[in-house]
MIVEX-144321 format. One record per residue: x, y, z of N, C-alpha, C in turn. Coordinates in steps of 0.1 Angstrom, whole numbers, padded with zeros to 4 digits, always signed. Atoms other than C-alpha are relative to their C-alpha. Example, Ala and Ser with C-alpha at 12.3 -4.5 7.8 and 13.67 -1.06 7.14 Angstrom:
! residues 2
+0009-0012+0000+0123-0045+0078+0009+0012+0000 -0009-0011+0000+0137-0011+0071-0008+0011+0008 
END
This chain:
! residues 428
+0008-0012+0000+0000+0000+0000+0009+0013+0000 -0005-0003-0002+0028+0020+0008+0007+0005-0014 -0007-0003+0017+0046+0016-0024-0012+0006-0006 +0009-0007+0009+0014+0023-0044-0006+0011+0000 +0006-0012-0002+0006+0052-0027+0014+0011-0005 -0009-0010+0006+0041+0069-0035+0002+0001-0014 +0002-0004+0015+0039+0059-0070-0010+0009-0008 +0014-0006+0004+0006+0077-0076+0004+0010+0004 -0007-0011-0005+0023+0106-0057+0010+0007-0014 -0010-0007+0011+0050+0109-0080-0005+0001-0012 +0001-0001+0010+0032+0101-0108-0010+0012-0006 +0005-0014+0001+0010+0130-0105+0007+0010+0001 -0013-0009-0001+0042+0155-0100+0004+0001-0010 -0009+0003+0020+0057+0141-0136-0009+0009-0005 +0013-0001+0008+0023+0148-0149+0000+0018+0001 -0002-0020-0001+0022+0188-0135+0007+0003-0006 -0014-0011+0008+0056+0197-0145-0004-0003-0014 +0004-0002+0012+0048+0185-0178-0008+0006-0008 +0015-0011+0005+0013+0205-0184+0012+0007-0001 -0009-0015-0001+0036+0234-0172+0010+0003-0011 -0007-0004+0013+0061+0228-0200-0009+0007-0011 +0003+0003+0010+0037+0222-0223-0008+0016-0001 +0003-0011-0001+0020+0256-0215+0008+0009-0002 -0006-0015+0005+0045+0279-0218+0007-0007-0015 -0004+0001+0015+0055+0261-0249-0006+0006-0010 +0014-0004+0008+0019+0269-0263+0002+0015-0003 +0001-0012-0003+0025+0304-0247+0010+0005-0010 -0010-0003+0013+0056+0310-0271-0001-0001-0010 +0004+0000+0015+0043+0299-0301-0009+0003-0004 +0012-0006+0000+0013+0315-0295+0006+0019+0001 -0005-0018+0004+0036+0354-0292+0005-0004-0012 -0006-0004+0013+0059+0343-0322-0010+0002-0011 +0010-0007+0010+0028+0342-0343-0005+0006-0001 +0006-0018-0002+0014+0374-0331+0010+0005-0004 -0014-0007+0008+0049+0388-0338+0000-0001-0013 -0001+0001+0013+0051+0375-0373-0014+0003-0006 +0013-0008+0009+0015+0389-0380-0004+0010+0001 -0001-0014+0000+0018+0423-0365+0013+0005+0000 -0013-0009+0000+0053+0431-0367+0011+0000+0010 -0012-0005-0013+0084+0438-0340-0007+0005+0010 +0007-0006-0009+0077+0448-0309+0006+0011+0010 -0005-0009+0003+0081+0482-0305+0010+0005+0018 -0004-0005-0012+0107+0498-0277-0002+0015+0008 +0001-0012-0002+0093+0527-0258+0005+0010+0014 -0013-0010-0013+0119+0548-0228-0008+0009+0007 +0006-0012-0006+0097+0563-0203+0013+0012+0009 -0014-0009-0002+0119+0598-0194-0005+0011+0007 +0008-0007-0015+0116+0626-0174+0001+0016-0012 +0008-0015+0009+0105+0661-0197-0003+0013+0004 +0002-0011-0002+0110+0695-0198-0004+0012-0010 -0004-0007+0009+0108+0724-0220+0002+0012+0000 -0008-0009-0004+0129+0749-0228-0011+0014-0001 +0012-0011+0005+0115+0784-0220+0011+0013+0005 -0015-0016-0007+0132+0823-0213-0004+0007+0012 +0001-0004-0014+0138+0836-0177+0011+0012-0004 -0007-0011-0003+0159+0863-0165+0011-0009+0010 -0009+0002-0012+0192+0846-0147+0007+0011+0003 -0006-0013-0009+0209+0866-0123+0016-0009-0001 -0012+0003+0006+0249+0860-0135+0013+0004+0017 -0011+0000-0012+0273+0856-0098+0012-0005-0003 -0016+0000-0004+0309+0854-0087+0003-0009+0013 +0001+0004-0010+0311+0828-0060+0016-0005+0004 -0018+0004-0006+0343+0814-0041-0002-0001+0015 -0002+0000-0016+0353+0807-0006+0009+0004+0009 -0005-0014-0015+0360+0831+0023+0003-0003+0009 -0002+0003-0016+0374+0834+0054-0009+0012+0005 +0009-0012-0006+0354+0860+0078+0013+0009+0009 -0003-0012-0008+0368+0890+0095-0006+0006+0010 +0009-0006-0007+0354+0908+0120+0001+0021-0004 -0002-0009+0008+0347+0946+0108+0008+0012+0006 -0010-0008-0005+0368+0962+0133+0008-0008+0010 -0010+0008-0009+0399+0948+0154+0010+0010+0006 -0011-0007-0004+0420+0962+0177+0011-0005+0010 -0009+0003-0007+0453+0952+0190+0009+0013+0009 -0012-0010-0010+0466+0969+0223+0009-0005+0007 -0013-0003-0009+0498+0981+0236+0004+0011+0006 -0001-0011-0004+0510+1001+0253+0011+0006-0002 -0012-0013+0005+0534+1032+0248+0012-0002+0009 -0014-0003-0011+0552+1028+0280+0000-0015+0006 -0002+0012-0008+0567+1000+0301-0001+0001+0014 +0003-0005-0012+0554+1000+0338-0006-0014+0004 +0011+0014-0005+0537+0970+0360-0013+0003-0001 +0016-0003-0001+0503+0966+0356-0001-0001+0012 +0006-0004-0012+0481+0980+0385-0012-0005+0000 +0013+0000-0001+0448+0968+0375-0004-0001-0012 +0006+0000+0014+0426+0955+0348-0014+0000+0008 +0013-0002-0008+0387+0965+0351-0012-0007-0011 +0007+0005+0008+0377+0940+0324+0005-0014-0002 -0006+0012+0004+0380+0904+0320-0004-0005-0016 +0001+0006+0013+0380+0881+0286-0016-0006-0003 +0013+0005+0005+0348+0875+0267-0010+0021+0002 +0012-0010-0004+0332+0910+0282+0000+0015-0013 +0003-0010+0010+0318+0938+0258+0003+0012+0007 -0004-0012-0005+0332+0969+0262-0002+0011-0011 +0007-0011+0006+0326+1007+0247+0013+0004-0003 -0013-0009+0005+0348+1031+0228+0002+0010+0012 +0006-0008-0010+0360+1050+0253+0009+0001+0015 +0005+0006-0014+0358+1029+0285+0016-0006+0002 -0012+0006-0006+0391+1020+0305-0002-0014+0003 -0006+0012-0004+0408+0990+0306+0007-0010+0010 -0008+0008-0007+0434+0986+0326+0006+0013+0005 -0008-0018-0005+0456+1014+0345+0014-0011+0006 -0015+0003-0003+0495+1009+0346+0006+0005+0012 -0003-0004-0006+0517+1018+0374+0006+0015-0004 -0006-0013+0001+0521+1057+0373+0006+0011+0010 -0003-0007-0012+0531+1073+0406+0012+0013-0007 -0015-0005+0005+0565+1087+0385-0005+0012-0009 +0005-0008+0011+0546+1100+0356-0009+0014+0008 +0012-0015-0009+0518+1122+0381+0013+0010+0005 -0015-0014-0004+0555+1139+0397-0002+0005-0010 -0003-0006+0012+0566+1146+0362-0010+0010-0004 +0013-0011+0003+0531+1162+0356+0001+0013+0007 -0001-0012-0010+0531+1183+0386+0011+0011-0001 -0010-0011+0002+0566+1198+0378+0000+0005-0013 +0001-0011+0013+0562+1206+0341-0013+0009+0002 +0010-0010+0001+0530+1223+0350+0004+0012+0008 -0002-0009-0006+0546+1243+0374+0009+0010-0002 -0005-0006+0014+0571+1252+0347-0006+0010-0012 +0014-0005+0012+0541+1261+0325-0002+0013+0010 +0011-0015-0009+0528+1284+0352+0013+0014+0002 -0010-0006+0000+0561+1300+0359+0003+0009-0013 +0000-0006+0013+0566+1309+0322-0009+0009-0001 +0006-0008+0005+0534+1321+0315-0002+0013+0010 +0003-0006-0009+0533+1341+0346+0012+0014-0005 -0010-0004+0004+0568+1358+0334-0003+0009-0014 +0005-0005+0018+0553+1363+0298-0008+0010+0008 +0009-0014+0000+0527+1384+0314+0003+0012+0006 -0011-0007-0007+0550+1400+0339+0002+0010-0015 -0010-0006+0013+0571+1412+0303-0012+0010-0005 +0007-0007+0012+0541+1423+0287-0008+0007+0003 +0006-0011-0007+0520+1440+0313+0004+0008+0006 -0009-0009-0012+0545+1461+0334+0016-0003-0005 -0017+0000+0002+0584+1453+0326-0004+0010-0014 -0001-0002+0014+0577+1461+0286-0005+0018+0001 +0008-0016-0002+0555+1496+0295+0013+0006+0010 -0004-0011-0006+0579+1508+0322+0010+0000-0006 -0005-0004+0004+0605+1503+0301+0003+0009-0012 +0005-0008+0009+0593+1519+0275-0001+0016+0007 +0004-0013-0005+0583+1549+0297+0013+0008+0004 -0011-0008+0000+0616+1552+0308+0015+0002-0009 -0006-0004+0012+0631+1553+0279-0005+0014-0006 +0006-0011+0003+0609+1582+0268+0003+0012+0006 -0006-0011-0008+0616+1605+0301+0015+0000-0005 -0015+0000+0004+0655+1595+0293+0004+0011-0018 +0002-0007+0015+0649+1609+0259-0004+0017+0006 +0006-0017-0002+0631+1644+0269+0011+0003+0008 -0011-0011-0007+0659+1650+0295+0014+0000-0006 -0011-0007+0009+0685+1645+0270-0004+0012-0008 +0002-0015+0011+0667+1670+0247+0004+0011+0004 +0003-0013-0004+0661+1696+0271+0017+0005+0002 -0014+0000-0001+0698+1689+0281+0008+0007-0011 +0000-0003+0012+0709+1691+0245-0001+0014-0004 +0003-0014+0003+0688+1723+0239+0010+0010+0011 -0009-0010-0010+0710+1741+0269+0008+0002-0002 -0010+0003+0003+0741+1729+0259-0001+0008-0014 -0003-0006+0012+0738+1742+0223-0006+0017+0004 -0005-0014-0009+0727+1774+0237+0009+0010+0007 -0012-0005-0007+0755+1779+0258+0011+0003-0007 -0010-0002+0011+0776+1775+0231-0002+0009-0011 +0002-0014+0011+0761+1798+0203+0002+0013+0008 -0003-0014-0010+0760+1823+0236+0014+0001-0003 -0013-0001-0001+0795+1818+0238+0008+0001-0009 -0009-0009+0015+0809+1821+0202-0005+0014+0001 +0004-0015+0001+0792+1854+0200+0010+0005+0010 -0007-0008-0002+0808+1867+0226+0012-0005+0001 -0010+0004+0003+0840+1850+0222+0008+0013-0018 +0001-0011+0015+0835+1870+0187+0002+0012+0005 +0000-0009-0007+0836+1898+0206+0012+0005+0007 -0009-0002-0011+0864+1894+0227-0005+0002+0013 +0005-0003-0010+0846+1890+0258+0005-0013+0009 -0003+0014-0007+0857+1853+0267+0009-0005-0006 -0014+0006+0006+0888+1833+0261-0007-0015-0008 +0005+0004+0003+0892+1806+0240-0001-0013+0006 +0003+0013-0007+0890+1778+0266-0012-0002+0004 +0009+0001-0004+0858+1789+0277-0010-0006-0012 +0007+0001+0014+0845+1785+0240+0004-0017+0000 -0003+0013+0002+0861+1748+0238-0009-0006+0013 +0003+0002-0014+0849+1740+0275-0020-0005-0003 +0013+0002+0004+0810+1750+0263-0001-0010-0012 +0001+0010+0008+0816+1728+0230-0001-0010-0002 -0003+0017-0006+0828+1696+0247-0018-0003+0007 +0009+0003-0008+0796+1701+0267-0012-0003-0012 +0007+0000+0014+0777+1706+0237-0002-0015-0006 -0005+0010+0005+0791+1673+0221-0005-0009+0010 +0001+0012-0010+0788+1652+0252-0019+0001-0002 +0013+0000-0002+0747+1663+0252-0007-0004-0013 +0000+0006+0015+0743+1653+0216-0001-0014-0008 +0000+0013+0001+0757+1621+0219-0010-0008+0012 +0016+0011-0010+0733+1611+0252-0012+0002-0006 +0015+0000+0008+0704+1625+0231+0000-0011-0013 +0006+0012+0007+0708+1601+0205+0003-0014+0004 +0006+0014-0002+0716+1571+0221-0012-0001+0006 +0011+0000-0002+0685+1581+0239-0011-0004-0011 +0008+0002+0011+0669+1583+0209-0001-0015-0005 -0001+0010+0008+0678+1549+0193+0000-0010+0017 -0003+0008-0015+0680+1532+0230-0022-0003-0008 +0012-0002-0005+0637+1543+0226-0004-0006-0013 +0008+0005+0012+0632+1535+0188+0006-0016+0000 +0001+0013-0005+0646+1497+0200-0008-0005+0005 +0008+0006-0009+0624+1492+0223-0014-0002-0005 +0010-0002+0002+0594+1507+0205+0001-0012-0015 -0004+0006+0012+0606+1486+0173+0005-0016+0000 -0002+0014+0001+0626+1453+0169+0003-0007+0020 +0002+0010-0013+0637+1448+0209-0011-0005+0005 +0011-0002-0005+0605+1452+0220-0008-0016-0003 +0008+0011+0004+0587+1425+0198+0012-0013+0001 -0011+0010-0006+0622+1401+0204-0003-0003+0013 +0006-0004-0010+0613+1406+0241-0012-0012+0000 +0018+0008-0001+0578+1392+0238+0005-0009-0007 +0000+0017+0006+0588+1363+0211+0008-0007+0007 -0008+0005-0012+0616+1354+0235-0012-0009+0014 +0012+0008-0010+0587+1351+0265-0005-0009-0005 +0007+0014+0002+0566+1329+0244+0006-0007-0005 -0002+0017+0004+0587+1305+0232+0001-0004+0012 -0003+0013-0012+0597+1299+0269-0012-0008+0009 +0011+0008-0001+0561+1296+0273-0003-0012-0004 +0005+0012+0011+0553+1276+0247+0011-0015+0002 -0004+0008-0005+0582+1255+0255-0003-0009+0016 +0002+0001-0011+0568+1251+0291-0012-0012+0001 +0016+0008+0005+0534+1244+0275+0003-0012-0005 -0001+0014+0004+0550+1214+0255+0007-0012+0010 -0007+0014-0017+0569+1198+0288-0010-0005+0004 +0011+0000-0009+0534+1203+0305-0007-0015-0008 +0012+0016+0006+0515+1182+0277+0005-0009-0002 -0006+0009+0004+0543+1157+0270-0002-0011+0013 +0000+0009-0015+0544+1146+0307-0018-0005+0005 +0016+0006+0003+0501+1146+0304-0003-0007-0008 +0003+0014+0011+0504+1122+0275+0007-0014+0007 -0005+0015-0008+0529+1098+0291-0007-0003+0015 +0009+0003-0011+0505+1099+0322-0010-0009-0006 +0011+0011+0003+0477+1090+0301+0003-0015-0009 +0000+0017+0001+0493+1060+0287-0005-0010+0006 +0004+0009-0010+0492+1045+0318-0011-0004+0003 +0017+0002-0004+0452+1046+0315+0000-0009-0017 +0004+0005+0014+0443+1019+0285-0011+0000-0004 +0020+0000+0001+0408+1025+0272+0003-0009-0017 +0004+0008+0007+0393+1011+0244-0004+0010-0008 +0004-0012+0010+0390+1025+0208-0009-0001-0007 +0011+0003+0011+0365+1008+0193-0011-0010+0009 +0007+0008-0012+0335+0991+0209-0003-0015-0008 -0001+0013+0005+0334+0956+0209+0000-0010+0015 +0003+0013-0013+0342+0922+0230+0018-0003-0001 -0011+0003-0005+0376+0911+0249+0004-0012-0002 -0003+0012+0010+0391+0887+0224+0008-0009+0012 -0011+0011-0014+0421+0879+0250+0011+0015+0005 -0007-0009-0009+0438+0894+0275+0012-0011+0007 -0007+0007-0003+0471+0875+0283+0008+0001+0012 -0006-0005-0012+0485+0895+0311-0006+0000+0013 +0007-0002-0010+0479+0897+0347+0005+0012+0008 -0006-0013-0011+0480+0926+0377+0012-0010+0008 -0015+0010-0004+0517+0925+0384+0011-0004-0009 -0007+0002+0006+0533+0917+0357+0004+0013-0011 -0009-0008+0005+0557+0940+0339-0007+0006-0014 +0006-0003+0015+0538+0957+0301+0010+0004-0005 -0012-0003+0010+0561+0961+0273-0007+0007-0013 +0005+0001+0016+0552+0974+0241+0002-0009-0006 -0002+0016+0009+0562+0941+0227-0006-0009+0001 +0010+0013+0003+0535+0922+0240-0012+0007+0004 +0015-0009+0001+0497+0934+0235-0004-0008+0013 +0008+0004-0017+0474+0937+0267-0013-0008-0009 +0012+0003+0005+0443+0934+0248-0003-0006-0014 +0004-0003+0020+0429+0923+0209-0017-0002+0005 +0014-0003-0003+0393+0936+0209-0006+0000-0017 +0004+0002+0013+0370+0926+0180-0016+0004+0000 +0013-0007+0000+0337+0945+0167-0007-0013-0008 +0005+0010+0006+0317+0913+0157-0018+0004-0007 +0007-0004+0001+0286+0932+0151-0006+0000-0012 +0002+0005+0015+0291+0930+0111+0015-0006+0002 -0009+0016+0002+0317+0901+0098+0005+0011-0021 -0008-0004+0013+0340+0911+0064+0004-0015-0007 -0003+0013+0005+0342+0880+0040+0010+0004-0014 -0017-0001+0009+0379+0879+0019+0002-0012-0009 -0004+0013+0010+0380+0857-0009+0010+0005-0013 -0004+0003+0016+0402+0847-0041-0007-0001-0012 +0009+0003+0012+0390+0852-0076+0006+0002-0010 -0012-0001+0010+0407+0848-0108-0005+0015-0003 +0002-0013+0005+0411+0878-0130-0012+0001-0005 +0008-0001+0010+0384+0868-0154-0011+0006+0008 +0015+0000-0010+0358+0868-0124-0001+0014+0006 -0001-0012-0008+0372+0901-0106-0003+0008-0014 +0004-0009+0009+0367+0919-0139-0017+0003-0001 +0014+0000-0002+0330+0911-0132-0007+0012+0011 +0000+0002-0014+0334+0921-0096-0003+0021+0002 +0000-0012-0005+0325+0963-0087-0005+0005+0011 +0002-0007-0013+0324+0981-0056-0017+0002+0001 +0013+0000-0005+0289+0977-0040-0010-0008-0006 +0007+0012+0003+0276+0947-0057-0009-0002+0014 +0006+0004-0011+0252+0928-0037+0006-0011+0000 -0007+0011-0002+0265+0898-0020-0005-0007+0012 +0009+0006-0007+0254+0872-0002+0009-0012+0007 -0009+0013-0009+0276+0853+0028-0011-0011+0005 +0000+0013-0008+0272+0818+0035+0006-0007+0008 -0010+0007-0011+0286+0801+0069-0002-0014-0002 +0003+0015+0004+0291+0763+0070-0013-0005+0008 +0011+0003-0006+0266+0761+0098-0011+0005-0009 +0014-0002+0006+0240+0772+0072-0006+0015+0001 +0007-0013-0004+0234+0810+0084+0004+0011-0011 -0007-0009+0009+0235+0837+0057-0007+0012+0002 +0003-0012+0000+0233+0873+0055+0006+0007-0013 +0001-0007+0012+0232+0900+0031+0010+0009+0001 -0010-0012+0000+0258+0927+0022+0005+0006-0014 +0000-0005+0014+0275+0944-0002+0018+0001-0002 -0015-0004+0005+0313+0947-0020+0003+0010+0006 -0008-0015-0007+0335+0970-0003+0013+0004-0003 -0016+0002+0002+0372+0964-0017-0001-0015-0014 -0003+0010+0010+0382+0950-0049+0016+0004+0000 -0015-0003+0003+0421+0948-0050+0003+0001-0015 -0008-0009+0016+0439+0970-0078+0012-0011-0003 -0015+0008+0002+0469+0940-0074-0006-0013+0000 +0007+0014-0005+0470+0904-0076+0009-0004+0012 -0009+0005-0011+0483+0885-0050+0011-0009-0009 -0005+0005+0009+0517+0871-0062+0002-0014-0001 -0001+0017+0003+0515+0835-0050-0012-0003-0012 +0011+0011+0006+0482+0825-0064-0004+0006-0014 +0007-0008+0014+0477+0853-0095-0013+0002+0004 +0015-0002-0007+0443+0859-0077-0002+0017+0003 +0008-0007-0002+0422+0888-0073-0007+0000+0015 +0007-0001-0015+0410+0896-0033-0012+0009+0001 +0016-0008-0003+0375+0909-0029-0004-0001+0012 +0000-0002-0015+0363+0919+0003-0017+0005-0003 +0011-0003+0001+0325+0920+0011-0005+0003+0014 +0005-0001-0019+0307+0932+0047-0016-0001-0002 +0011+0003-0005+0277+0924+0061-0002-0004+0009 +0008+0001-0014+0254+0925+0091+0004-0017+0006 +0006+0016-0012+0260+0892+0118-0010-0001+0007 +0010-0003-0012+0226+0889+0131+0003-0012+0013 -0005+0006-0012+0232+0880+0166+0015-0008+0005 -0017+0003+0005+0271+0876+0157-0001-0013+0004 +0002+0016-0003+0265+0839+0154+0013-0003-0010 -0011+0002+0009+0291+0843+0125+0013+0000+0010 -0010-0007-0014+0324+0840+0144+0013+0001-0014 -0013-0002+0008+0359+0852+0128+0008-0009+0000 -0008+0015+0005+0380+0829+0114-0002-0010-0011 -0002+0012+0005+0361+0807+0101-0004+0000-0019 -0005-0003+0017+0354+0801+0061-0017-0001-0001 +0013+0001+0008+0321+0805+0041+0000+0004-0012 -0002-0001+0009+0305+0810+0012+0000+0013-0005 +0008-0015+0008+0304+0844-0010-0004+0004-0013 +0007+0001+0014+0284+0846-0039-0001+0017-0003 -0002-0018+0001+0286+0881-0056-0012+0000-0017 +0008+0001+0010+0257+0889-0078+0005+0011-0006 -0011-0010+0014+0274+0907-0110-0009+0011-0009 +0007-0005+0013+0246+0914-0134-0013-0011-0002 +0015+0008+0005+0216+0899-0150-0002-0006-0013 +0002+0005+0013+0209+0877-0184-0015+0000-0002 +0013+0000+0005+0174+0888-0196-0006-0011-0013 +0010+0008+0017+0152+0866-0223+0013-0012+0001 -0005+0011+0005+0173+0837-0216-0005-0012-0005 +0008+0010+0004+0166+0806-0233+0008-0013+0011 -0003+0007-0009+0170+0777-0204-0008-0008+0002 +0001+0023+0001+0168+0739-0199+0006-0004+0012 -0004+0011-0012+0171+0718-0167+0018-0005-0002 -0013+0003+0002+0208+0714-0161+0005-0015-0002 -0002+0017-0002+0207+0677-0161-0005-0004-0014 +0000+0002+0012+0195+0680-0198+0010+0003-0009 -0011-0005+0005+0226+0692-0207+0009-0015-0002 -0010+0011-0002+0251+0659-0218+0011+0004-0002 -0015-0007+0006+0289+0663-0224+0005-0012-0005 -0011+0010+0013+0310+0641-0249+0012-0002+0007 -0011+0000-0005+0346+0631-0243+0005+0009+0001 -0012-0007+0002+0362+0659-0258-0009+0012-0002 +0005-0009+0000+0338+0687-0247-0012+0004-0004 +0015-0005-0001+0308+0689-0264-0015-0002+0004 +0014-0001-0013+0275+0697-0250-0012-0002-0013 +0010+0001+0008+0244+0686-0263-0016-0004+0010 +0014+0003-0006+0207+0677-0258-0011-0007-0008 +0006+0005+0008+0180+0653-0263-0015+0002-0005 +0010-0009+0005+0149+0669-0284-0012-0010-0001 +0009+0010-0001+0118+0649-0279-0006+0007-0010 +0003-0001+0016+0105+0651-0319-0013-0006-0004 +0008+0006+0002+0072+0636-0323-0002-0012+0003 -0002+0009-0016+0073+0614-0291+0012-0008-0005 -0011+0004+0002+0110+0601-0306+0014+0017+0007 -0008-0007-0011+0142+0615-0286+0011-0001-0014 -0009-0004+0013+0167+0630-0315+0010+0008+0011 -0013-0010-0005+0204+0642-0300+0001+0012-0012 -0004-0009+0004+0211+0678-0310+0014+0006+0009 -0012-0003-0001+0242+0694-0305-0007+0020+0004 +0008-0013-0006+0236+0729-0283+0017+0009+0005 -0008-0006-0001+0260+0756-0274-0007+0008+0014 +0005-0005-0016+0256+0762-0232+0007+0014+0002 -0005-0010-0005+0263+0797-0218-0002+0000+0014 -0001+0004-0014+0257+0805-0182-0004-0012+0006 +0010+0010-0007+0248+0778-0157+0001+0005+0014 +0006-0005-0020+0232+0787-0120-0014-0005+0004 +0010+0006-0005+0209+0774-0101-0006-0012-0004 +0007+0006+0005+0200+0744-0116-0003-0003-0014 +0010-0003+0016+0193+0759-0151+0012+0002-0005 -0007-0001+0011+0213+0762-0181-0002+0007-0009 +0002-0014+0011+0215+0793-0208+0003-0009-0010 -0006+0008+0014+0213+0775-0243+0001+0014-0009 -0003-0019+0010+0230+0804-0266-0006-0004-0016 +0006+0004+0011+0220+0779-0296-0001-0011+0001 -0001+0015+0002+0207+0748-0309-0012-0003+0005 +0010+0002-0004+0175+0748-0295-0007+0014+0001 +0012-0015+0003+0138+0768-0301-0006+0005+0017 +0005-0001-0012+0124+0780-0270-0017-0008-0003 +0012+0010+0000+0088+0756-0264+0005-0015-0004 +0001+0021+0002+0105+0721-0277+0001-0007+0016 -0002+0010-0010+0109+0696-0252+0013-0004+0000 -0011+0005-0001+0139+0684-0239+0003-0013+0009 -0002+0010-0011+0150+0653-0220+0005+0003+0013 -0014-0002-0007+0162+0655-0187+0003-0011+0012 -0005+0014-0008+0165+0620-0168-0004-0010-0010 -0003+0010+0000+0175+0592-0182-0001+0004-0017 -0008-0001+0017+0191+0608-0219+0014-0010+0002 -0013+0007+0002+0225+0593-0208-0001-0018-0008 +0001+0012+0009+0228+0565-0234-0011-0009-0009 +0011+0007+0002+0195+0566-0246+0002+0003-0018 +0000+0002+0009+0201+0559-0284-0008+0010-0012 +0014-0011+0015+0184+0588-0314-0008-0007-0005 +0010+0007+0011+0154+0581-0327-0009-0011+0010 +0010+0009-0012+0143+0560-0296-0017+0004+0005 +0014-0003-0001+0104+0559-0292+0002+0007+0019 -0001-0002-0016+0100+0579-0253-0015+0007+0003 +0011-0009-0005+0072+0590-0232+0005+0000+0014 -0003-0007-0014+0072+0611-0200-0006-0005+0011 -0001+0007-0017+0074+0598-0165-0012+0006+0003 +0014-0007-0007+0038+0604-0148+0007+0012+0013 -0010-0013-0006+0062+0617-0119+0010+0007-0001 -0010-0008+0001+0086+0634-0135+0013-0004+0000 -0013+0004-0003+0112+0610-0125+0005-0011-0014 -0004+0011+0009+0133+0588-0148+0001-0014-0001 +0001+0012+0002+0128+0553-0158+0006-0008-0008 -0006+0006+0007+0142+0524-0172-0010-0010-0004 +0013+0010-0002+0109+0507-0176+0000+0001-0021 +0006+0004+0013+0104+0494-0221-0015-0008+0002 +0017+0008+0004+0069+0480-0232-0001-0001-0011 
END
């Protein structure tokens, strides 16, 4: 029973598989004779479809930046002295303005106090000269003058008296030489009087007074030299901003050779890129431009600096663009992107950049969906941005063009368009 039941088993199993041949045998020679009574069976490329039409692209300059911050300041100081005190630590926002730090100055306040008292001295002297010394000597110069004259006039009197009667024979001639000499001597005190008074009123006079003020004016520049080296010792801050780093402590020695502070205005951010020549000839002061950080945050701004030189390592072109950090989330240092909008291509004619193919040896072409068959034409690309592609020729504006799944798809190939747009490899 055993045996007879497994032969009946199997012999039903032979029996299936062989329908099954015998069926798809039927099923084959049942297509080749549909084939040989309607024809080949046709191959049709579902593809993904666009058509070309005209926009307006906007024609950029992009490249990658480092950031700047839009003002920086490195301090030092003028003089060497211990630090006494800092009134700001690292990280804190500070004002133009606003003190820093204060150096040891005890030396410099002396200094102050004696050139001022120099200053005061001088000018006190100067006005001395010029209110009272300069007038009374003037005045007595004047009396000294009138009493030579009157002198003078006596003396010559006495003497014309005395020729006459000498003329006469009334006086000898000693008395006549005697009155002469006197004559002579009052003559010569009347004009150095004279010229004693026209110095004074003339070149000594204003010698005198320029004399005073320079020792003023020299007093006055001791005064303010020793008030500037005081205010060294006070460090304020020139630009308002945040306390990059401060490396020093109270107590340690300041040099001019090593900075107290570097203070950075992060408020707007400066983005510095490389750009060949061809591109910087695009490139003019106050463009609009548009920074991108890696984290994703962008802001707007504008050209501020196109370099007149290149740089000599790279033959490059340096463009410099600023703009707002909202919430200075941009930090200095690091790199992004900067796109520099140049200009504009009106009435372009433009095709999905992915309809664009390239050859080995450069040429660009596209495939023209022709009365639902896909024909390669040969196109001549101008700009590309965003996606899109400027065709300069080679295509009408309204044809259709391919733009997923042309790579290797044969001319002349029957195609229809993807329900979603996407490309397929699906024949029927």
């Amino acid at each position: 029973m055993r045996t007879t039941g497994s032969f009946r088993r199997g012999w039903r199993a032979g029996w299936g598989m062989a329908a099954a041949l015998l069926a798809a045998l039927l099923t084959s020679l049942v297509a080749a004779g549909c084939g040989t009574a309607q024809g080949p069976v046709v191959t049709v490329a579902t593809v993904g479809e666009a058509t070309a039409r005209r926009m307006t692209l906007v024609r950029t300059v992009s490249a990658e930046a480092l950031l700047y911050p839009v003002h920086q300041a490195v301090l030092t100081p003028k003089i060497s002295a211990p630090i006494e005190r800092f009134t700001v630590q690292r990280g804190d926002r500070v004002h133009r303005g606003e003190l820093l730090a204060v150096l040891d100055n005890q030396d410099l306040k002396a200094a102050v106090t004696q050139a001022q008292g120099t200053y005061q001295q001088a000018e006190a002297k100067y006005l001395s000269l010029t209110g009272a010394a300069l007038p009374e000597q003037l005045r007595a110069a004047q009396l000294t003058l009138g009493s030579d004259q009157q002198a003078l006039d006596a003396a010559r009197r006495t003497y014309h008296s005395r020729q006459h009667l000498y003329a006469q024979g009334a006086l000898p001639l000693i008395t006549l030489e005697q009155a002469h000499v006197t004559y002579t001597q009052a003559l010569a005190a009347y004009r150095e009087a004279q010229q004693h008074l026209q110095r004074l009123t003339s070149v000594g006079r204003q010698q005198m007074i320029r004399e005073a003020a320079g020792q003023v004016a020299t007093a006055k520049g001791q005064y303010q030299a020793a008030r500037a080296q005081l205010a060294y010792s006070y460090i304020r801050s020139p630009i308002d901003g945040v306390v990059a780093s401060r490396p020093l402590y109270p107590g340690q020695m300041a040099t001019s050779s090593t900075p107290l502070f570097t203070l950075v205005d992060r408020r707007q951010v400066v983005a510095r890129a490389h750009v060949s020549q061809d591109q910087a000839a695009l490139v003019n002061v106050g463009d609009a431009a548009t920074i991108t950080a890696d984290n994703g945050i962008t802001t707007q701004g504008r050209v501020t600096v196109v370099s007149p030189a290149l740089d000599p390592n790279s033959t490059t072109v340096q463009i410099w663009a600023q703009a707002p950090n909202p919430g200075e989330r941009l930090r200095p240092g690091s790199s992004a992107e900067l796109t520099v909008r140049v200009g504009k291509v009106a009435n372009a004619l433009v095709v999905p950049n992915s309809a664009v193919l390239t050859n080995s040896i450069g040429g660009t072409s596209v495939m023209v969906v022709v009365n639902g068959k896909a024909e390669s034409r040969a196109v001549t690309v101008g700009l590309v941005q965003n996606g899109a592609a400027q065709i300069v020729s080679g295509l009408n504006p309204g044809e259709t063009v391919v733009t997923t799944g042309a790579f290797g798809l044969p001319s002349g190939t029957r195609v229809r368009a993807a329900a979603d747009g996407a490309a397929a490899a699906g024949r029927s």
